[in-house]
C-alpha positions in Angstrom: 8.0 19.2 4.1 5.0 18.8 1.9 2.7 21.9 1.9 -1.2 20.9 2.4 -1.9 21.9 -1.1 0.9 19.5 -2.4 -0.8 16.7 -0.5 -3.9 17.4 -1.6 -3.3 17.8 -5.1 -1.0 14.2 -4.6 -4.0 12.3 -3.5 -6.6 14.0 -5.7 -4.3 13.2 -8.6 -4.1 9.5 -7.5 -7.6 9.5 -6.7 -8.7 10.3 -10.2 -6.0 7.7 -11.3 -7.5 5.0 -9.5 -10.8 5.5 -11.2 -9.2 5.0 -14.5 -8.7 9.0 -15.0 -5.1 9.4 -17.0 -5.5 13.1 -15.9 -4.5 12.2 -12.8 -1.2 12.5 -13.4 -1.4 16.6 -13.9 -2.0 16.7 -10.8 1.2 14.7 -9.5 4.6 16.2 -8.8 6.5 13.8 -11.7 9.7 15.9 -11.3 12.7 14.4 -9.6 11.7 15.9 -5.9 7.7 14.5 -6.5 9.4 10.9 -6.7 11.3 11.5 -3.3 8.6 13.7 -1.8 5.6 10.6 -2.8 7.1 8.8 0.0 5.4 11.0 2.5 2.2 8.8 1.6 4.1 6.4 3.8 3.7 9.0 6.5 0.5 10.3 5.6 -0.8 6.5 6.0 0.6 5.6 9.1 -1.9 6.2 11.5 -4.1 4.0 9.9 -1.6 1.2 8.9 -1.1 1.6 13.0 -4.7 0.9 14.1 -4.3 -2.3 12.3 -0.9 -3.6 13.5 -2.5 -3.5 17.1 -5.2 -5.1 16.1 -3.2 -7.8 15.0 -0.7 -7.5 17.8 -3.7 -8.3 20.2 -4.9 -11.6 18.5 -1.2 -12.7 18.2 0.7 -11.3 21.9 -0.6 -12.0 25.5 -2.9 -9.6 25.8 -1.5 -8.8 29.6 1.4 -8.2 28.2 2.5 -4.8 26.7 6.0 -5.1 26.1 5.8 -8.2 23.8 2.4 -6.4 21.8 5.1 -2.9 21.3 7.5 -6.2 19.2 4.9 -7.7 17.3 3.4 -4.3 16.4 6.8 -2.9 15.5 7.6 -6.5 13.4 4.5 -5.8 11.6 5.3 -1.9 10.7 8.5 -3.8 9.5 6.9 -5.9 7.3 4.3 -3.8 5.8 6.8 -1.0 5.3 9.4 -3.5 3.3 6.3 -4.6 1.3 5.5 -1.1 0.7 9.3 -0.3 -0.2 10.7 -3.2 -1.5 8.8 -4.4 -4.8 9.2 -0.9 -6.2 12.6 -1.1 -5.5 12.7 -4.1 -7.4 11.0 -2.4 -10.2 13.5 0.4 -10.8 16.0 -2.9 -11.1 13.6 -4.1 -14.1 11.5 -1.3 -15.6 13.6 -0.6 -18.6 14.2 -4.0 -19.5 10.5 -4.3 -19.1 9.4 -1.2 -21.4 8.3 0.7 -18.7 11.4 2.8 -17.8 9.9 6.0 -19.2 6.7 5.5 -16.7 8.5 4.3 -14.0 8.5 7.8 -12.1 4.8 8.0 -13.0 4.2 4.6 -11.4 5.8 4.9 -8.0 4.3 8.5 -7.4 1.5 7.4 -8.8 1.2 4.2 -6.3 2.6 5.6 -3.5 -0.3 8.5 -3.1 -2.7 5.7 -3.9 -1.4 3.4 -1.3 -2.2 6.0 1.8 -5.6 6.4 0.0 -5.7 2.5 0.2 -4.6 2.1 3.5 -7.2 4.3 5.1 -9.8 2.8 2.8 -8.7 -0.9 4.7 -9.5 1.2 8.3 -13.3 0.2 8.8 -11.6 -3.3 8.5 -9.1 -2.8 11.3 -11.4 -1.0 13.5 -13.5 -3.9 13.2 -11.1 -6.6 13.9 -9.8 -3.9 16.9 -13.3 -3.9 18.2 -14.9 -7.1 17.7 -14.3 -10.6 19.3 -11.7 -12.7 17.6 -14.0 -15.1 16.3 -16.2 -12.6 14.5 -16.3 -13.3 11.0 -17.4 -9.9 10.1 -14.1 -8.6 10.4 -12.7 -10.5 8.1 -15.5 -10.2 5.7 -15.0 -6.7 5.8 -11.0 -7.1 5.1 -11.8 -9.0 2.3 -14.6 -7.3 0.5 -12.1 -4.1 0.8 -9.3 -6.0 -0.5 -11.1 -7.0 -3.8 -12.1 -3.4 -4.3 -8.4 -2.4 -3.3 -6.9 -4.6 -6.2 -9.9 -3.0 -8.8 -8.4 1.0 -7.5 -4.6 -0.4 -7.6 -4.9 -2.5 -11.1 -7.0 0.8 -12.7 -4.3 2.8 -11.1 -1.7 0.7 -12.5 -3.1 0.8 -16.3 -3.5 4.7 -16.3 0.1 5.8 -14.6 1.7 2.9 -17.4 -0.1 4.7 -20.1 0.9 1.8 -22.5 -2.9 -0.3 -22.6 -4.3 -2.8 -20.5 -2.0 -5.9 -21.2 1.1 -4.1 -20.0 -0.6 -2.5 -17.2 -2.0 -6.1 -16.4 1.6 -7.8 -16.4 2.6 -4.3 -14.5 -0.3 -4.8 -11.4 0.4 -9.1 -11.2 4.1 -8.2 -11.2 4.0 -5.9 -8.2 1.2 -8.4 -6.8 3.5 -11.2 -6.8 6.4 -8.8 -5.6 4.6 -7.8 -2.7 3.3 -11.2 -1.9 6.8 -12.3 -2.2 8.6 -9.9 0.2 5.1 -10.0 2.7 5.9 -13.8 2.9 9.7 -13.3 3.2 9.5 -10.7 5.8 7.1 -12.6 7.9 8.7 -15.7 8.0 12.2 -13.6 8.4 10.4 -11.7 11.8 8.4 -15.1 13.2 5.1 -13.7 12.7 2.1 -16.2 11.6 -1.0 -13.6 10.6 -4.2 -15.6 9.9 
């Protein structure tokens, strides 16, 4: 288990990353255990990945029912977790053929302490769509304005943990971008659920 300083030094480090701040990475556990111990984010982000899988869970299940909500909201912790896990999975398959094998460790720590940052970040947008009526466009406003400013965070994020300029940390980001779009897409279709 993660002490609180750990933690806090994890997301300052990927905090300052995803301002641009290459310094960042001081502040990230890079050794062996830091790579195994970043996936913690995953737990550290939960709750607020959660508020949004009911959300969702009520606009797609009978609302009367609970049972069939607890399946969709367990399909969709599927799915974001595979599209969380998966693409950098596929990364350690290509990094060194890509010239990034040496960063690789920096990148996943890097992106997994900046995800739960990114995933709380999204929770106004979830607490919206959990509070307003379906048809409200403000919801979905809000999820979008937040997802642009997500992708600036991840792509700046992305270009300091590479460390090798902006072209390779460009092809690194729209890599993982398509990655993620690919598995989201996959694992959707795979679990029958149709998010608008």
């Amino acid at each position: 288990m993660l002490s609180a300083e750990e933690i806090s030094s994890s997301l300052r480090g990927a905090l300052r990353l995803m301002f641009g701040k290459a310094d960042g990475l001081r502040l990230l556990d890079l050794s062996a255990d830091g790579f195994w111990n970043s996936f913690f984010a995953i737990v550290l982000a939960l709750p607020a990945m959660a508020v949004g899988w009911v959300g969702i869970a009520n606009e797609l299940g009978d609302p009367d029912a609970v049972a069939v909500r607890f399946v969709v909201v367990v399909r969709l912790a599927v799915v974001d977790l595979g599209t969380w896990v998966l693409p950098l999975a596929g990364l350690a398959l290509v990094s060194r053929r890509a010239g990034i094998g040496a960063r690789f460790v920096h990148y996943v720590v890097a992106s997994n302490w900046a995800s739960a940052i990114i995933a709380w970040m999204m929770l106004p947008a979830a607490l919206a769509r959990l509070v307003l009526e379906p048809e409200s466009q403000v919801a979905t406003l809000l999820s979008f304005v937040l997802f642009l400013f997500s992708m600036v965070f991840t792509w700046r994020m992305t270009n300091a943990a590479i460390g090798k300029g902006a072209a390779m940390g460009t092809a690194v980001f729209a890599g993982m971008f398509v990655a993620s779009l690919a598995v989201l897409f996959a694992l959707q279709a795979l679990l029958d659920i149709a998010v608008e």
